[in-house]
C-alpha positions as CSV (number, residue, x, y, z in Angstrom):
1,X,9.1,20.6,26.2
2,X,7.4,24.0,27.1
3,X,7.3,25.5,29.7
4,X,5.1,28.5,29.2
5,X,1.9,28.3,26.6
6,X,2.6,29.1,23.4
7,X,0.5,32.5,22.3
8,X,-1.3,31.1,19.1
9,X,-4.4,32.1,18.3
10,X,-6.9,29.4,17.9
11,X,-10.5,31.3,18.5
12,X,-12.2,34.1,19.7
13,X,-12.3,32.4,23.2
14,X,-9.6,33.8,25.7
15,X,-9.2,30.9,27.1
16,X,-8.6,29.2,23.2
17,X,-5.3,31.4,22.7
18,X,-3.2,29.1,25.1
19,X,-2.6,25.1,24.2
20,X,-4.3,23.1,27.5
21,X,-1.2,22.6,29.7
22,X,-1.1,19.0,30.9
23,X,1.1,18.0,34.3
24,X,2.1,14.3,34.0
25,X,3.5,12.5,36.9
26,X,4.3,9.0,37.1
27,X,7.2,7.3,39.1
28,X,7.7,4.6,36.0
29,X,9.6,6.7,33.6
30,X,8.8,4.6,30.4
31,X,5.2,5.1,31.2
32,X,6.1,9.2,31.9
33,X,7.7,9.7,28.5
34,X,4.7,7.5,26.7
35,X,2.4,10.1,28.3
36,X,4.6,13.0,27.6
37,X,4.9,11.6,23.9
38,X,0.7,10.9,23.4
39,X,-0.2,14.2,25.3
40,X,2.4,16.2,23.1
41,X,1.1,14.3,19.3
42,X,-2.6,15.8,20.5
43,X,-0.9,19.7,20.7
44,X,-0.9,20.0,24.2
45,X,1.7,22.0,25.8
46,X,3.2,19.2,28.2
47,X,5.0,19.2,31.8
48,X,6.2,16.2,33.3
49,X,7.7,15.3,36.5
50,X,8.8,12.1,38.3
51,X,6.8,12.4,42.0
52,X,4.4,15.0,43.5
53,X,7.2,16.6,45.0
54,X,9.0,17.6,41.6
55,X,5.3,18.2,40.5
56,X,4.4,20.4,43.3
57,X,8.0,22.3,42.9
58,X,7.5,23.0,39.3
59,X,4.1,24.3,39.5
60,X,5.1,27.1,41.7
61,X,7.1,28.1,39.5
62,X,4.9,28.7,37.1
63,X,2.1,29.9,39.4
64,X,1.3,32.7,36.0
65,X,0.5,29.6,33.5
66,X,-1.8,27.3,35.8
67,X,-2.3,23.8,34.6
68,X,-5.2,23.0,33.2
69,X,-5.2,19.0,33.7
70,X,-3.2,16.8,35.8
71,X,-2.1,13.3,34.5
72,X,-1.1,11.3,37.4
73,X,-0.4,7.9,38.7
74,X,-2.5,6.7,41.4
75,X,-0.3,4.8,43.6
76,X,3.7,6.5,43.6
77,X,6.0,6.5,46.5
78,X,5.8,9.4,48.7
79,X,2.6,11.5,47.5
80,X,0.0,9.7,45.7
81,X,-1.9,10.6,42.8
82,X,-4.9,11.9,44.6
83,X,-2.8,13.8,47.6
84,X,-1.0,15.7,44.8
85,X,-4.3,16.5,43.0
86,X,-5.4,17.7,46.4
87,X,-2.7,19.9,47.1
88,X,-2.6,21.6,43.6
89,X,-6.0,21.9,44.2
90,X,-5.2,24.3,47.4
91,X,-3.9,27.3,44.6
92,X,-6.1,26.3,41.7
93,X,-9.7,24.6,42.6
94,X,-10.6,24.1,39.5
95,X,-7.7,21.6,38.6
96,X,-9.4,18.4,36.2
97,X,-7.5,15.0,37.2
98,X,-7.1,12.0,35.1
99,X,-5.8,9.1,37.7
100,X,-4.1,5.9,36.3
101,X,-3.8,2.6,38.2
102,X,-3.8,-0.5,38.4
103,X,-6.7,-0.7,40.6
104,X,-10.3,-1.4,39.3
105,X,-12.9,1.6,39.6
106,X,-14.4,-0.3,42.3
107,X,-11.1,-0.4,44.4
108,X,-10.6,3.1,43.4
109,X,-14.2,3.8,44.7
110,X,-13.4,2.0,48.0
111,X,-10.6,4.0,48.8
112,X,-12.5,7.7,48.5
113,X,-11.0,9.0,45.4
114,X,-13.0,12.0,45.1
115,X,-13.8,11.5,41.4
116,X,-15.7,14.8,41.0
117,X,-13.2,17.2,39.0
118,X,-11.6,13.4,37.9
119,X,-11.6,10.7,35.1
120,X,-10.0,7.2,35.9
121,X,-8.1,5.3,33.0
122,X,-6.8,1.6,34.0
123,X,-3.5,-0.1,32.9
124,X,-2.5,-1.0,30.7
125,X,-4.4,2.3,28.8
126,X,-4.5,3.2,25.0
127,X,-3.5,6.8,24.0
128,X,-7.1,7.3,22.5
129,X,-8.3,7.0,25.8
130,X,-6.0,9.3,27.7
131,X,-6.7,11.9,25.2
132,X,-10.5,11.4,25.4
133,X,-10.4,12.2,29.3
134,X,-8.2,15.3,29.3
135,X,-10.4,16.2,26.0
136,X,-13.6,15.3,28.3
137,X,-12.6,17.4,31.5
138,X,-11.7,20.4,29.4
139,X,-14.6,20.7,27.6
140,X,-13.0,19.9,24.2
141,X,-14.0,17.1,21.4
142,X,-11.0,14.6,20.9
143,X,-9.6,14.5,17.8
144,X,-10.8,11.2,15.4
145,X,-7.4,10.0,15.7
């Protein structure tokens, strides 16, 4: 796994010359390294952690290679999906969520999950459509596979 972007050209965009970098938390460790393993197949440059506090750990020490989407359980033990999105969100605002659960939209919904800088993906999920969501919030076609 990398931990800082690889510097490959890809276009004349700036923002093209670095892979997306994708934070994945989810307590379930099969679940974590399916991610990880989907994420990393679509050539995005991949971090993982086990709970928010890990996550929140390791993106402070990488505070010069922001992340670009965060992957993340809903419901975890000790910091939840959306508290972990909100409190990356404090040092980078523009952070793009994907939240997995459970839950039903409409139970998501009910509970206040600010959705605006977010996609939601239920379990069980299909890789095409985790890669279609971090593809979606970042601007980028996903790839026909």
């Amino acid at each position: 796994m990398n931990l800082i972007p690889n510097a490959t050209a890809t276009g004349s965009n700036p923002a093209d010359e670095y892979p997306t970098t994708v934070l994945v938390v989810d307590d379930e460790p099969s679940i974590l390294d399916l991610l990880v393993m989907m994420l990393e197949s679509q050539g995005f440059n991949v971090l993982s952690a086990e709970n928010g506090a890990q996550a929140l750990a390791m993106t402070r020490t990488l505070q010069a290679h922001p992340i670009n989407v965060l992957v993340t359980d809903l419901c975890m033990p000790g910091m939840s999906g959306t508290e972990l999105a909100a409190e990356l969100r404090v040092s980078q605002p523009e952070l793009k969520a994907v939240f997995i659960s459970g839950l039903s939209r409409d139970e998501i919904t009910a509970m206040g999950v600010d959705m605006s800088q977010s996609a939601f993906i239920s379990k069980p999920f299909q890789a095409r459509a985790i890669n279609a969501a971090v593809r979606e919030l970042i601007g980028r076609q996903p790839s026909p596979c």
